[in-house]
NULUM-364090 format. One line per field, with one value per residue (C-alpha): residue in one letter; x, y, z. Coordinates in steps of 0.02 Angstrom, whole numbers. Layout:
BEGIN
rest	A, ...;
u	X, ...;
v	Y, ...;
w	Z, ...;
//
This chain:
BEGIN
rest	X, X, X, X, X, X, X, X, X, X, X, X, X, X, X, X, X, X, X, X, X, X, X, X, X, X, X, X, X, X, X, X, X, X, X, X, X, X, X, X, X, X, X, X, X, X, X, X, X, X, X, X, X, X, X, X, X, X, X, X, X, X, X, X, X, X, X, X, X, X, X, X, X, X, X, X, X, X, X, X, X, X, X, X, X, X, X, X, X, X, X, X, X, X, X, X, X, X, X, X, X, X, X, X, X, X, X, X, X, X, X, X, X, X, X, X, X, X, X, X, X, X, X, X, X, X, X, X, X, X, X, X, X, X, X, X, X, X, X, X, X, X, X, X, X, X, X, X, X, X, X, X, X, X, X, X, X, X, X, X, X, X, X, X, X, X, X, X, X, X, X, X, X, X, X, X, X, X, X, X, X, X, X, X, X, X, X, X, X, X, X, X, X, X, X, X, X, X, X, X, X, X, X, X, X, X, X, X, X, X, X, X, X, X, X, X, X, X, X, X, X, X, X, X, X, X, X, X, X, X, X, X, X, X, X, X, X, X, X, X, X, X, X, X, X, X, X, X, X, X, X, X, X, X, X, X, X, X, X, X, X, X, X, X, X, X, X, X, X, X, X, X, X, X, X, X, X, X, X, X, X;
u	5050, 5064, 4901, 4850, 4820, 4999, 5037, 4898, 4893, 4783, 4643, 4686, 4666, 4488, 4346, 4170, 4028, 3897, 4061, 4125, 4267, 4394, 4337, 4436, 4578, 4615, 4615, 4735, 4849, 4864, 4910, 5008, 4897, 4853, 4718, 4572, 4428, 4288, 4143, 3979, 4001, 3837, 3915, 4092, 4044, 4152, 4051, 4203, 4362, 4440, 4585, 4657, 4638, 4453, 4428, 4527, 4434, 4273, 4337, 4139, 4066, 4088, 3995, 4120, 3983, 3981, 4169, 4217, 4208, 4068, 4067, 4262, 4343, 4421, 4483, 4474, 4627, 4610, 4667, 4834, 4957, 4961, 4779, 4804, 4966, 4847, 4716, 4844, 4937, 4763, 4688, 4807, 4750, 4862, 4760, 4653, 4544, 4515, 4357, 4271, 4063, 4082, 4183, 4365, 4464, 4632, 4724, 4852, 4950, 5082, 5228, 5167, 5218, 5374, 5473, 5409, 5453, 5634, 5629, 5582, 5771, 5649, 5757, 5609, 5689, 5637, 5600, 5488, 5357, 5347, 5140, 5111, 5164, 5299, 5244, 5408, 5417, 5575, 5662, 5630, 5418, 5315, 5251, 5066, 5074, 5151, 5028, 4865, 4985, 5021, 4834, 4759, 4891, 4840, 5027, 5085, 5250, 5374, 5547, 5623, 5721, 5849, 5858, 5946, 5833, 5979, 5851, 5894, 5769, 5573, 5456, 5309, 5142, 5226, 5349, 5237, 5231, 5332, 5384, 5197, 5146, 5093, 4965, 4838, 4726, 4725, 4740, 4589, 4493, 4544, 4513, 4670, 4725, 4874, 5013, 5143, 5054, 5181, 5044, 4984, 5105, 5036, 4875, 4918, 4990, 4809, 4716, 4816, 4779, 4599, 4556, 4665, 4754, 4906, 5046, 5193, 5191, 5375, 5443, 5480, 5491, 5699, 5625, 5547, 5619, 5722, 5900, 5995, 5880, 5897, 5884, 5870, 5936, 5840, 5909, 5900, 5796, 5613, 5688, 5828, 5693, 5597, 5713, 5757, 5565, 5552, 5726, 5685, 5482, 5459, 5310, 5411, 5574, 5654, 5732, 5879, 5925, 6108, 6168, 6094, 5931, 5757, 5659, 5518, 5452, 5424, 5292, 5247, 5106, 5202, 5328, 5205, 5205, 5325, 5204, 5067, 5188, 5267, 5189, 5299, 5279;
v	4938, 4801, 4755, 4687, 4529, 4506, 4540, 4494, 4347, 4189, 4144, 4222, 4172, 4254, 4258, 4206, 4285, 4224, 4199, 4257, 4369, 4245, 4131, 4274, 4296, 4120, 4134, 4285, 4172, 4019, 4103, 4232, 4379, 4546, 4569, 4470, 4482, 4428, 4329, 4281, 4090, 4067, 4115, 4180, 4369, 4505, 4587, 4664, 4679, 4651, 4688, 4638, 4816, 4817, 4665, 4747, 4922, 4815, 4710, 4691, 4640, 4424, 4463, 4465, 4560, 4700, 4714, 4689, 4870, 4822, 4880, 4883, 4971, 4832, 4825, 4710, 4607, 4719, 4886, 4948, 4947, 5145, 5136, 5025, 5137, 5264, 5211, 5145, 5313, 5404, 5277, 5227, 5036, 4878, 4759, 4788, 4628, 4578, 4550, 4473, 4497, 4537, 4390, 4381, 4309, 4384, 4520, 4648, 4732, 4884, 4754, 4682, 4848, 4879, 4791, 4905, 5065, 4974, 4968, 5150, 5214, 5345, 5514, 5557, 5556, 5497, 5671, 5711, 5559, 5587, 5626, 5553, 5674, 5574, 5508, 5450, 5355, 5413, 5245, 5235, 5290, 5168, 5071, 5108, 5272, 5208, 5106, 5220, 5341, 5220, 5192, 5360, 5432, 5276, 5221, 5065, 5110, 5248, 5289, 5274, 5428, 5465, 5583, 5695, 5674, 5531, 5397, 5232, 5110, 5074, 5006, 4908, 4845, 4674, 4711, 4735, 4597, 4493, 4400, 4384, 4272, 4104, 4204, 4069, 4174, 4271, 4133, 4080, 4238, 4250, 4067, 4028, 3840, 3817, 3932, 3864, 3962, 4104, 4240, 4226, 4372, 4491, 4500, 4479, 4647, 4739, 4607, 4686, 4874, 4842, 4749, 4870, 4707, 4766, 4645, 4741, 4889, 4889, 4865, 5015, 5039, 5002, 4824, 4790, 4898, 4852, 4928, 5029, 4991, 4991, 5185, 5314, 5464, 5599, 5624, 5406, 5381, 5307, 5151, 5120, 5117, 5006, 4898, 4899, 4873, 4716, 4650, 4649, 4652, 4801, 4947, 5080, 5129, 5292, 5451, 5528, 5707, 5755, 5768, 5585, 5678, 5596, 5693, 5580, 5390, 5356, 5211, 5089, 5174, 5348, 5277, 5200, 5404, 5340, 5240, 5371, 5492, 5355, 5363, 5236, 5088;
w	3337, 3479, 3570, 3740, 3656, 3636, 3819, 3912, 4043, 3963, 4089, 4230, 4411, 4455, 4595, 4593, 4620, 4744, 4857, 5035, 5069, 5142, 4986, 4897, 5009, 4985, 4809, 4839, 4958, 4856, 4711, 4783, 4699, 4752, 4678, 4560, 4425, 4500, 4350, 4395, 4405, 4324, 4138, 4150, 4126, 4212, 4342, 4446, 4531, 4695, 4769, 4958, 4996, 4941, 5073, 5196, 5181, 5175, 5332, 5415, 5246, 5214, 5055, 4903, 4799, 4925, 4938, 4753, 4625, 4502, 4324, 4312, 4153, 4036, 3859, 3753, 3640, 3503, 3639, 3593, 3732, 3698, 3770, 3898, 3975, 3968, 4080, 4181, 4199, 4228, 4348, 4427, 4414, 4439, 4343, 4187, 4145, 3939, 3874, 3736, 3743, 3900, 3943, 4039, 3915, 3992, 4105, 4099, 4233, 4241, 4237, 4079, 3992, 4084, 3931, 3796, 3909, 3933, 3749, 3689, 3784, 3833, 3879, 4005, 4182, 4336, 4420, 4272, 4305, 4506, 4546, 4712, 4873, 4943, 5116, 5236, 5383, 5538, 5572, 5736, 5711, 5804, 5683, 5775, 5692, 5526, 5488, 5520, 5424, 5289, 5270, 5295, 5146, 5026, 4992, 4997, 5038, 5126, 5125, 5270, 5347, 5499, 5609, 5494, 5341, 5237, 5154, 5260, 5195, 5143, 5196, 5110, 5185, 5139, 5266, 5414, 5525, 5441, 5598, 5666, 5496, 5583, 5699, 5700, 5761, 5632, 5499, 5567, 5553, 5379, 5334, 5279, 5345, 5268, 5322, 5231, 5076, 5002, 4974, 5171, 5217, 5083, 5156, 5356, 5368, 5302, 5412, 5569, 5490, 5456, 5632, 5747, 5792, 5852, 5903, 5907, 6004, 6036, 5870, 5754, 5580, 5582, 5650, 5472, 5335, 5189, 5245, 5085, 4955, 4784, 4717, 4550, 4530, 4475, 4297, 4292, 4130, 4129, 4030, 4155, 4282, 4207, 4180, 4392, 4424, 4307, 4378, 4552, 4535, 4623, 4601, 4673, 4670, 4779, 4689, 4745, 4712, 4660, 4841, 4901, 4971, 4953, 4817, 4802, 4739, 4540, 4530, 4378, 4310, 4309, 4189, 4063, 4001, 3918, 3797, 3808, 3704, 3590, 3410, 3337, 3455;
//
């Protein structure tokens, strides 16, 4: 039976604890990273985990030990991957650190397991693994409500509708603002000096959400989605999915009904049922 150990990212990219919240942002940005363990630099152990939307909920707080989730689960390299896809699924994490004596030795993320659900040929379909309520956006929605309504539903992404209900696009919070990324203002707020940095337009769009720094009051959501994208069916299997998430690194991927129409949005962690029921992996 495969374990994390086999899967798992060597000495990952982490935070340190004492440290500030743009120290972590910066770590984010330079490494184009979502989210971090945090150790205590004192002796290596794992003492939590941040992500850019724990800074961003946590916008008034510099203090990375006040942001940061303390006590985080983790597993360790001798976890199956059936265990792992399980707390994934149930949690709904994105990143499960690896630890030895209490020591970060490693991490593991839903895309590490997308291979072994590509694998399985699973027969599960892509209707059978929706959870989430599927939040959409109108095309032409200001995007000062999309965004509160982006935040307030905890999604990082909608489908984008017409008038008429036809899916026209998506749109992800890495979307947002795309056009405003060398704000120096805000580069400066966040401590980020070098804007030539990849990652800086991840985190812009939850600096704008958190601050109420609004610079586009005339733009809509047609101004930033991603026009006609990529789609399943409903009856697409769990493996073929998979296999469209790893391809093109998405989380999320639309599902069409049998007549084009929007039924919902599968994400990574629904598909890893797929390894939760597998008893021969």
């Amino acid at each position: 039976m495969k374990r994390v150990s086999e899967i798992m990212t060597l000495a990952p990219i982490v935070a340190e604890v004492p440290g500030t919240r743009n120290e972590a942002i910066n770590v984010m940005v330079r490494n184009d990273l979502t989210g971090l363990p945090v150790i205590r630099g004192s002796d290596g152990r794992l003492v939590g985990v941040v992500s850019r939307k724990d800074i961003f909920n946590n916008f008034e707080e510099d203090q990375l030990s006040l942001i940061m989730k303390k006590d985080p689960v983790s597993v360790s390299t001798e976890t199956t991957v059936r265990e792992a896809a399980e707390i994934f699924y149930r949690e709904r994490f994105h990143r499960l650190p690896v630890t030895e004596d209490g020591k970060l030795v490693g991490i593991i993320t839903p895309t590490d397991l997308l291979d072994d659900v590509r694998a399985l040929k699973s027969k599960i379909t892509a209707e059978e693994v929706i959870k989430i309520t599927c939040v959409t956006a109108w095309e032409h929605e200001p995007l000062s409500y999309t965004i509160p309504a982006m935040r307030l539903s905890d999604v990082p992404a909608m489908p984008v509708l017409d008038s008429v209900g036809n899916l026209t696009g998506i749109i992800t919070d890495r979307d947002l603002f795309s056009d405003q990324a060398g704000d120096p203002e805000a580069m400066q707020i966040l401590g980020i000096e070098d804007t030539t940095l990849a990652g800086y337009r991840n985190v812009l769009p939850l600096f704008y959400t958190a601050t109420d720094k609004y610079l586009n009051e005339d733009k809509e959501v047609s101004d930033f989605m991603i026009k006609d994208p990529i789609t399943v069916y409903k009856k697409t299997s769990i493996s073929e999915v998979a296999r469209l998430m790893k391809l093109h690194d998405f989380g999320q991927i639309p599902v069409r009904g049998s007549k084009d129409e929007l039924v919902g949005m599968v994400y990574d962690v629904d598909i890893l049922i797929a390894l939760i029921g597998n008893s021969n992996e």
